[in-house]
BALUMLUM-832307 format. One line per field, with one value per residue (C-alpha): chain; residue number from 1; x, y, z. Coordinates in steps of 0.05 Angstrom, whole numbers, padded with zeros to 5 digits, always signed. Example, Ala and Ser with C-alpha at 12.3 -4.5 7.8 and 13.67 -1.06 7.14 Angstrom:
kette: A / A
nr: 1 / 2
u: +00246 / +00273
v: -00090 / -00021
w: +00156 / +00143
! end
This chain:
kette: A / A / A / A / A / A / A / A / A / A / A / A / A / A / A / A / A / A / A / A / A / A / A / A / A / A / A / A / A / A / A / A / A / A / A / A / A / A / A / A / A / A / A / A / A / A / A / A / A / A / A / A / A / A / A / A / A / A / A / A / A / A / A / A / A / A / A / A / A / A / A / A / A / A / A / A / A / A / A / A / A / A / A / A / A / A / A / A / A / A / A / A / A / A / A / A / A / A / A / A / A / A / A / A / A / A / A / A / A / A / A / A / A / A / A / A / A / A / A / A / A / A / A / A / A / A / A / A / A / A / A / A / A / A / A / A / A / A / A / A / A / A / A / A / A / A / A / A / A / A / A / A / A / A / A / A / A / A / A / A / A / A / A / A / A / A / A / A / A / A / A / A / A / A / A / A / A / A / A / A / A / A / A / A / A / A / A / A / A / A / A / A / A / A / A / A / A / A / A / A / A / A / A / A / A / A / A / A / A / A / A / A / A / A / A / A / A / A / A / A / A / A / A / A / A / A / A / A / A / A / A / A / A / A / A / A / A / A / A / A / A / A / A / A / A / A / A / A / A / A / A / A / A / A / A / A / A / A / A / A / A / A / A / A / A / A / A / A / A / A / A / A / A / A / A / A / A / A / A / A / A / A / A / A / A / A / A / A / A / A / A / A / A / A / A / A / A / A / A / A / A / A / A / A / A / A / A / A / A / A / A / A / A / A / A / A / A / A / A / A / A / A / A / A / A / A / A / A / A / A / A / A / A / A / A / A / A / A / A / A / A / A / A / A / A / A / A / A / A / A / A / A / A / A / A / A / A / A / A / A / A / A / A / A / A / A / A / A / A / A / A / A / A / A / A / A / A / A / A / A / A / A / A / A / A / A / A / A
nr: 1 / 2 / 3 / 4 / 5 / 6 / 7 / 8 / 9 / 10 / 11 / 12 / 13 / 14 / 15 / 16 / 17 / 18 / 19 / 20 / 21 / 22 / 23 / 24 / 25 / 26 / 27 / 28 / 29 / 30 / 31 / 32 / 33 / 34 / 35 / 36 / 37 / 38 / 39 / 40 / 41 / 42 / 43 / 44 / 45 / 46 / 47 / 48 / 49 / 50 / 51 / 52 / 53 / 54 / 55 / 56 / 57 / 58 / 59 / 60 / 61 / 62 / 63 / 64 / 65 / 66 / 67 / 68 / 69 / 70 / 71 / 72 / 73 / 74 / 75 / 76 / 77 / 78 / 79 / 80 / 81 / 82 / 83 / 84 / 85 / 86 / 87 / 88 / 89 / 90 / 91 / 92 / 93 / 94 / 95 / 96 / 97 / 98 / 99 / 100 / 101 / 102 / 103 / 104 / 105 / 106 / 107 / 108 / 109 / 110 / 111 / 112 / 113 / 114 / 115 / 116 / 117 / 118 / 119 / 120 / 121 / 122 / 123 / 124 / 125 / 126 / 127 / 128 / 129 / 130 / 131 / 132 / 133 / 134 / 135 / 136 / 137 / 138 / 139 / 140 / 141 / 142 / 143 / 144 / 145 / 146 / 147 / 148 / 149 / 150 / 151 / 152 / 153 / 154 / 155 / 156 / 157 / 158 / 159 / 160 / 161 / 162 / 163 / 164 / 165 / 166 / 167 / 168 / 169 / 170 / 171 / 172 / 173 / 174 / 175 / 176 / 177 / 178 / 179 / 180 / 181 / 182 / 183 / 184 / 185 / 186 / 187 / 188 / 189 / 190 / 191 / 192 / 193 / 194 / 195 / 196 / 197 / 198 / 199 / 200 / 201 / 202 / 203 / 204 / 205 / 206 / 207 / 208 / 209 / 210 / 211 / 212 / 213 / 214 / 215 / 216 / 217 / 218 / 219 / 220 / 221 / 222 / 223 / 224 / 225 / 226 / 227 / 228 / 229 / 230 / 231 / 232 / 233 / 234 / 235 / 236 / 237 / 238 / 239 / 240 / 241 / 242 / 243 / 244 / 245 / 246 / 247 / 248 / 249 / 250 / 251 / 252 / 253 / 254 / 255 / 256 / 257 / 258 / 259 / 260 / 261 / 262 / 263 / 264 / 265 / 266 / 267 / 268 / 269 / 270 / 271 / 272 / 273 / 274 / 275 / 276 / 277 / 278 / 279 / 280 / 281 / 282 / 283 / 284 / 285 / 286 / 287 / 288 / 289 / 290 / 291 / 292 / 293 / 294 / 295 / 296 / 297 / 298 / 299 / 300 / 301 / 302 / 303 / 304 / 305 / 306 / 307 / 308 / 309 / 310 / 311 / 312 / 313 / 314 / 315 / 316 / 317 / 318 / 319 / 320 / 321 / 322 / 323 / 324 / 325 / 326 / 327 / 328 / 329 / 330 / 331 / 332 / 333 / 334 / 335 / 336 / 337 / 338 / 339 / 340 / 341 / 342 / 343 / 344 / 345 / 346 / 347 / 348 / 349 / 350 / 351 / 352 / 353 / 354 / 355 / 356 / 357 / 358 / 359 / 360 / 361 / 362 / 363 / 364 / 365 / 366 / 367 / 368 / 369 / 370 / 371 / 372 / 373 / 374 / 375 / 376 / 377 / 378 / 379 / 380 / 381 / 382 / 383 / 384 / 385 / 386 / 387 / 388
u: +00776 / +00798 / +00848 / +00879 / +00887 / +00923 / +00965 / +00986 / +01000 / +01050 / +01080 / +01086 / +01111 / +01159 / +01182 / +01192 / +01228 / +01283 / +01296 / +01311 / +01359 / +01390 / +01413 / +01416 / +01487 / +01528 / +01555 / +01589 / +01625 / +01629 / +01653 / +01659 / +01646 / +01635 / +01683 / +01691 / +01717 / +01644 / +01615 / +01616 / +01574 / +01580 / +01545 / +01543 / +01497 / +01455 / +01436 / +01355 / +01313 / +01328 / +01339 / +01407 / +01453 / +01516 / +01546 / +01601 / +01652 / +01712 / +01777 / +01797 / +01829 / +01764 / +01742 / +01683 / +01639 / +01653 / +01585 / +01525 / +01546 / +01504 / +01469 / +01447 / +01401 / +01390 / +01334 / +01298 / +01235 / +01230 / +01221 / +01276 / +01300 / +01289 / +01326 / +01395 / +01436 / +01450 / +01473 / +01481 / +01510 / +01547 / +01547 / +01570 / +01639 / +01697 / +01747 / +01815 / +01792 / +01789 / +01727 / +01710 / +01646 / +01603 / +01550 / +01486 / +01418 / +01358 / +01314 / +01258 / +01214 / +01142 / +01111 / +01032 / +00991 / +01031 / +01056 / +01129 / +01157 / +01237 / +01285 / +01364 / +01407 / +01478 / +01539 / +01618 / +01653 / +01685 / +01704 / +01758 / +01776 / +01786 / +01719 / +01728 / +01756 / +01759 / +01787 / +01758 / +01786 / +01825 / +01879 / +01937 / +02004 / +02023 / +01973 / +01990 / +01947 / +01950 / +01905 / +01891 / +01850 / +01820 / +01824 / +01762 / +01754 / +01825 / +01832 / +01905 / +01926 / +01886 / +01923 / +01991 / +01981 / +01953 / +02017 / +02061 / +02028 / +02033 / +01957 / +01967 / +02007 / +01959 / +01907 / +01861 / +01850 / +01826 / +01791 / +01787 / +01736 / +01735 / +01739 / +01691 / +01680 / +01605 / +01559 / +01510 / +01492 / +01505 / +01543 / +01586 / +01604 / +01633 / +01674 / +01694 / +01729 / +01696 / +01709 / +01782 / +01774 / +01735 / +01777 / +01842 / +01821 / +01762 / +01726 / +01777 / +01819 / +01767 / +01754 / +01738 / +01718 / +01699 / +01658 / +01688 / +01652 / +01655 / +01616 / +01555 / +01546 / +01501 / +01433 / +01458 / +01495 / +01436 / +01442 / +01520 / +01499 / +01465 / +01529 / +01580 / +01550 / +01594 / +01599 / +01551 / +01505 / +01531 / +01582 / +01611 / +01646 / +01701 / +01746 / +01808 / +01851 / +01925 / +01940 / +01911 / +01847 / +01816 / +01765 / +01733 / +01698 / +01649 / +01666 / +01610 / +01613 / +01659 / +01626 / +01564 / +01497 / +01463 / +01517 / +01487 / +01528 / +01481 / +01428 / +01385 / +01395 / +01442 / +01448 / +01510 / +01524 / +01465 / +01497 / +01574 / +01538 / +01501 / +01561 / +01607 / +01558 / +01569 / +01646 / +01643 / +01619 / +01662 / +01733 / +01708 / +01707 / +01764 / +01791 / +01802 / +01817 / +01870 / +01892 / +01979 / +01961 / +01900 / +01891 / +01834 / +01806 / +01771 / +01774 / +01777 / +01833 / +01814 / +01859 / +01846 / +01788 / +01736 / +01666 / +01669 / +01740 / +01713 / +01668 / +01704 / +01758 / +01699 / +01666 / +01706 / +01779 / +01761 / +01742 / +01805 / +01847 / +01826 / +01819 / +01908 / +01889 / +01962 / +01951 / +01892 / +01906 / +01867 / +01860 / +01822 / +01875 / +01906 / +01968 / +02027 / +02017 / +02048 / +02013 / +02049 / +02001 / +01970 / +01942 / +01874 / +01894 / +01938 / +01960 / +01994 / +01959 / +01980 / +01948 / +01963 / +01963 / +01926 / +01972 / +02009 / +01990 / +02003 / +02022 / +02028 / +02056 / +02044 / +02084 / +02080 / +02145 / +02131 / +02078 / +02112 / +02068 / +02110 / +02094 / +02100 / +02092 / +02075 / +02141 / +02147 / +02190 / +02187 / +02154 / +02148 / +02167 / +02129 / +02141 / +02089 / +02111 / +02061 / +02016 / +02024
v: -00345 / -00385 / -00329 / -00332 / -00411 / -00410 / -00348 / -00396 / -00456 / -00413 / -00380 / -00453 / -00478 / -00417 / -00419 / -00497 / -00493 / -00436 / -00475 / -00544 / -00515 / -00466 / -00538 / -00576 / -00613 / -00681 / -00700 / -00754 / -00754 / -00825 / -00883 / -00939 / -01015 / -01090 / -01072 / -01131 / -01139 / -01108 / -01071 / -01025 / -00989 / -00914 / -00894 / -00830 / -00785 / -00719 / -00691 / -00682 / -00738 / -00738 / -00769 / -00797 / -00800 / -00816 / -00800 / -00834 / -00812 / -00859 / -00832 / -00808 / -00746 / -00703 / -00654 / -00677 / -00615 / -00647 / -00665 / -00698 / -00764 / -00816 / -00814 / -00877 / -00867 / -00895 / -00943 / -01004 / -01036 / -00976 / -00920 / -00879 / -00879 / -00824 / -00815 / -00798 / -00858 / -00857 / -00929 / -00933 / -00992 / -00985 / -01053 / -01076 / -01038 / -01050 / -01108 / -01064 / -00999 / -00935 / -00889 / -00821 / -00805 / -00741 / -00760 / -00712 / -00706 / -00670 / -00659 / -00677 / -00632 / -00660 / -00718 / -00721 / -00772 / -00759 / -00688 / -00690 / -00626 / -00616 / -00572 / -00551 / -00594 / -00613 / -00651 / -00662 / -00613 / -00626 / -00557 / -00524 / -00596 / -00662 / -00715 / -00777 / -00841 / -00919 / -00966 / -01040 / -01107 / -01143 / -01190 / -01139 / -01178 / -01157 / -01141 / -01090 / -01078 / -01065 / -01093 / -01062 / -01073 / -01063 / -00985 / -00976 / -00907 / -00884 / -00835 / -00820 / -00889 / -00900 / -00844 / -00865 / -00925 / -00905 / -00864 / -00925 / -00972 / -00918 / -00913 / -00875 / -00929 / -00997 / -01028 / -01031 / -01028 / -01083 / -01059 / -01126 / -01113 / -01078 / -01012 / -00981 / -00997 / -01010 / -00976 / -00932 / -00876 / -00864 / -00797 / -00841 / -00901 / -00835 / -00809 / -00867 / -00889 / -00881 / -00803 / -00817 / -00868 / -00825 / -00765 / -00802 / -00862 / -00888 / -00852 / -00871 / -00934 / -00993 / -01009 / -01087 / -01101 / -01160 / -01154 / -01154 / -01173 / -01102 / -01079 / -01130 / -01092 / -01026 / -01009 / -00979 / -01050 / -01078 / -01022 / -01038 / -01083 / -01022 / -00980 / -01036 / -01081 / -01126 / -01174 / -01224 / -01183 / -01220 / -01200 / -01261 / -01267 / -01272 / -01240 / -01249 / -01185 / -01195 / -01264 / -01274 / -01304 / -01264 / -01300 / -01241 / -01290 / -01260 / -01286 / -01265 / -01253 / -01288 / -01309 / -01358 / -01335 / -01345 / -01293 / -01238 / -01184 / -01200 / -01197 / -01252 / -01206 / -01249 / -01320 / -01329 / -01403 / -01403 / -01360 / -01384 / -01453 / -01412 / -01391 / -01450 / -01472 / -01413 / -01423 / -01498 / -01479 / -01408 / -01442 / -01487 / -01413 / -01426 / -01362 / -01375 / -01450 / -01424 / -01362 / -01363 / -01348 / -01359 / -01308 / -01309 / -01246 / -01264 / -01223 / -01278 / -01332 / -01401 / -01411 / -01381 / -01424 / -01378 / -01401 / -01361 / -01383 / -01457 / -01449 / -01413 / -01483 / -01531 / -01498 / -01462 / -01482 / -01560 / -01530 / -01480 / -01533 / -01574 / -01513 / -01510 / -01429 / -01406 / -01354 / -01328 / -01261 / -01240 / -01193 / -01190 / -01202 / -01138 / -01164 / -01190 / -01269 / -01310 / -01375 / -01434 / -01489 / -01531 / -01601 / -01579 / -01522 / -01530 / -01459 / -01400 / -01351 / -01275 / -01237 / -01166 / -01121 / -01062 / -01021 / -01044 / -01051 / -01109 / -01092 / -01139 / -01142 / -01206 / -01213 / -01276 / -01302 / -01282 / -01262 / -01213 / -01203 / -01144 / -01127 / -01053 / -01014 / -00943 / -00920 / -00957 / -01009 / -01080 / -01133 / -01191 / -01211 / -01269 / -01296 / -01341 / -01387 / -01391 / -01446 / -01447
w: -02320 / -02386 / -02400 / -02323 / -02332 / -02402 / -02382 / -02313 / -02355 / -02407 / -02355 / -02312 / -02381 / -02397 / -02319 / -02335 / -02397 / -02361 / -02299 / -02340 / -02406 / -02352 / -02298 / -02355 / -02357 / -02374 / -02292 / -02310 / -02373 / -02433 / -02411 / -02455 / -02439 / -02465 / -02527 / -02571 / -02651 / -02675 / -02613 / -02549 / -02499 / -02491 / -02425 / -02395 / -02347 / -02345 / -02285 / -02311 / -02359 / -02430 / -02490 / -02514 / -02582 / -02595 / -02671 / -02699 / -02746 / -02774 / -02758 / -02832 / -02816 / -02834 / -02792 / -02744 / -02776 / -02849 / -02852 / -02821 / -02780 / -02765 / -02698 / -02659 / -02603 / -02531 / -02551 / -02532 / -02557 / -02602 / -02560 / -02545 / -02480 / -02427 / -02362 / -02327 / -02337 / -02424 / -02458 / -02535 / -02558 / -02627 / -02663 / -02735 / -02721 / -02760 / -02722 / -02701 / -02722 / -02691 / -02690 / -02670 / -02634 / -02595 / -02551 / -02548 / -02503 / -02513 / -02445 / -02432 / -02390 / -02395 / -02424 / -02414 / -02457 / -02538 / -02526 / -02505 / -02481 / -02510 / -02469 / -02490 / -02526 / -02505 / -02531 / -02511 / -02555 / -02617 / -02633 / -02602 / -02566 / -02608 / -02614 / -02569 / -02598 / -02583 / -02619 / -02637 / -02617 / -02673 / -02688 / -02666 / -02654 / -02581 / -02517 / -02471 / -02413 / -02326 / -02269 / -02216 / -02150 / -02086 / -02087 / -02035 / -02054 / -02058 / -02119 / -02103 / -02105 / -02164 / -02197 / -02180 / -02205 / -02263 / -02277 / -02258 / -02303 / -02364 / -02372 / -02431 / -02473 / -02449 / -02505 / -02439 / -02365 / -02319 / -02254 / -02219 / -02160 / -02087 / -02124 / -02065 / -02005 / -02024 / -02073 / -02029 / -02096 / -02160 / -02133 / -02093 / -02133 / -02187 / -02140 / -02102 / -02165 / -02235 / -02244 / -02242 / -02290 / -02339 / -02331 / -02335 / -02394 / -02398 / -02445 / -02500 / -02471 / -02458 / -02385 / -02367 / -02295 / -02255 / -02194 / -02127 / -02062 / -02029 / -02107 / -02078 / -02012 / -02006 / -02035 / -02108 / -02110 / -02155 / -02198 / -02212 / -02271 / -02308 / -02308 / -02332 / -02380 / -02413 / -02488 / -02464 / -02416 / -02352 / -02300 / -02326 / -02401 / -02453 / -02495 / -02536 / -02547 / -02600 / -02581 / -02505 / -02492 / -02429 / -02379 / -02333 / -02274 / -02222 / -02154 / -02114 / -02037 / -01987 / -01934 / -01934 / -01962 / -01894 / -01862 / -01816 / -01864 / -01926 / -01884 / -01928 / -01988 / -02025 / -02066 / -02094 / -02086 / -02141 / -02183 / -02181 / -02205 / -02266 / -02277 / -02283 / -02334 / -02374 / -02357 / -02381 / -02454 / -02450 / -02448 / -02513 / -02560 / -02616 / -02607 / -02528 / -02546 / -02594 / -02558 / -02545 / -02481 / -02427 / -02367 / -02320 / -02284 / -02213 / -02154 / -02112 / -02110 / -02098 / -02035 / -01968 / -01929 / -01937 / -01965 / -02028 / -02048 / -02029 / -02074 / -02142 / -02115 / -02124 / -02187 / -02221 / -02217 / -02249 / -02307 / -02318 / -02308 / -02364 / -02406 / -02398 / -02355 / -02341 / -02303 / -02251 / -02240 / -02160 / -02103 / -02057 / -01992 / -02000 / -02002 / -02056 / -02066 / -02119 / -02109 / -02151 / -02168 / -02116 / -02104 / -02142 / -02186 / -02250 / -02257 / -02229 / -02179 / -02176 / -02118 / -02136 / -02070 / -02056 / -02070 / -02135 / -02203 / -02258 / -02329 / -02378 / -02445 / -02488 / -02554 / -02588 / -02564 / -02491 / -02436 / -02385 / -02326 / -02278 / -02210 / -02200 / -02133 / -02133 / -02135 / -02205 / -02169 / -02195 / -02139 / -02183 / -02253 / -02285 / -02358 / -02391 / -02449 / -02515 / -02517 / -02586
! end
């Protein structure tokens, strides 16, 4: 009877061990987020628990297979991590420098008490295709990046617009919310937008994003947080790229929190007050303080009546105006606005449509904010003067 058990479990463990290496596979391919001068997030996702690795190479001209690079885990709390959903942050970087990197996972099939049961190991290839770079905020001289916004789901206007804003040539997108419609799965928050993303830039050119309102709605909405973390751990934060000092705000939802559509689920009056606190100390960094140029990401503008703007008027705006903002760059209306300043707000507003995209290119004589449809014709032109 002994032998007939131990013969079941090696042949449950054999059958075990086929099934997993055999299905085992990256589904959604590095993305990289948060960069600043000295760090960034690498995430990724397998389609079965495992473990997770990236390793890093500087971009010498040596081939990746040179020799051994240095691998830094998935971790927390010292374990390493096991699951679908892979996040190694890289810190201690070099500011303005550009690195190679491979990420790996090992599967795990069984964990019972201290035995831990390894399957196949993977990795992106670095063989017959190059290794995956990124390259480090630093003090470069000019800024060249696009916005865009309000794609609900739309891959093909997501790819035009990529192609019109010259995704290729920009130090980094800006995804500045309503990128779905909501976020029901993992499965369909990737294909709604982010699998475009990857395949097209962002597992090489750095991807910032600020929260819509239609990125709060749906049950995988609470998990958004875990697949875009950003510098300071927030949806909220900071940073300076070349010579322009970059606010990325949160705006939360539009309507009030009581509102049958968030069916009790929500508190974002709350949390647009935590967050003008954090916004009140933010705008006091030197670097943002002494930045030629101060641009503020929020999906929402501050005009418009509804509660949510309301609120980002009352909260938020007081303290960009004292902070000298120029520019708030929006969407959200689906629809090409360029707001001049009004009775309580100091500073330009450009609504971007749903349709266009903004690229921007900031040298230290000038800030050129274009318009650009998806024909590559030019709706608005906007020049910013140095603050300094």
């Amino acid at each position: 009877m002994k032998k007939i058990i131990c013969l079941y479990v090696l042949l449950a463990n054999y059958i075990l061990i086929s099934y997993g290496q055999a299905n085992f596979k990256i589904t959604h391919q590095p993305y990289i987020q948060g960069l600043t001068t000295e760090s960034v997030h690498i995430l990724w996702t397998t389609d079965q628990p495992a473990t997770g690795w990236v390793e890093l190479a500087p971009d010498d001209g040596s081939h990746f297979y040179e020799r051994e690079r240095p691998k830094f885990f998935a971790a927390a709390y010292g374990f390493k991590k096991v699951g679908k959903l892979h996040q190694v942050t890289l810190k201690n970087l070099i500011p303005g420098t550009r690195y190679r990197y491979r990420v790996y996972n090992q599967e795990v099939l069984k964990h019972e008490g201290t035995d831990v049961l390894y399957g196949k190991i993977i990795a992106t290839a670095v063989y017959k295709k190059e290794p995956l770079t990124f390259k480090t905020l630093g003090k470069q001289k000019n800024s060249e990046f696009i916005v865009i916004n309000d794609i609900h789901g739309r891959n093909e206007v997501l790819n035009k617009l990529l192609d019109v804003g010259d995704v290729k040539n920009v130090d980094f997108v800006v995804f500045n919310g309503d990128m779905a419609n909501s976020l029901l799965s993992e499965t369909q928050m990737f294909g709604d937008f982010m699998d475009t993303a990857i395949a097209r830039f962002a597992s090489e050119t750095p991807m910032f994003y600020a929260r819509g309102n239609h990125e709060t709605r749906g049950p995988f909405a609470i998990e958004y947080p875990s697949y875009f973390p950003t510098p300071t751990n927030k949806l909220y934060y900071q940073f300076n790229h070349g010579n322009t000092g970059v606010i990325v705000l949160d705006c939360g939802e539009d309507k009030p929190d009581t509102d049958i559509e968030y069916a009790g689920i929500v508190e974002m009056d709350n949390y647009r007050t935590e967050q003008a606190e954090w916004l009140s100390q933010a705008v006091e960094n030197l670097e943002f303080k002494n930045a030629k140029f101060k641009i503020v990401i929020c999906h929402m503008p501050p005009f418009g009546g509804w509660h949510g703007e309301l609120d980002i008027l009352d909260k938020f705006v007081p303290i960009l105006n004292k902070a000298g903002v120029q520019i708030m760059l929006s969407g959200h209306l689906h629809r090409h606005i360029l707001q001049q300043k009004l009775d309580k707000v100091d500073f330009q507003i450009l609504v971007n449509s749903n349709n266009n995209v903004v690229k921007a290119s900031m040298t230290d004589s000038e800030g050129l904010i274009k318009v650009l449809d998806q024909k590559g014709v030019v709706v608005e032109t906007i020049k910013l003067k140095p603050l300094n």
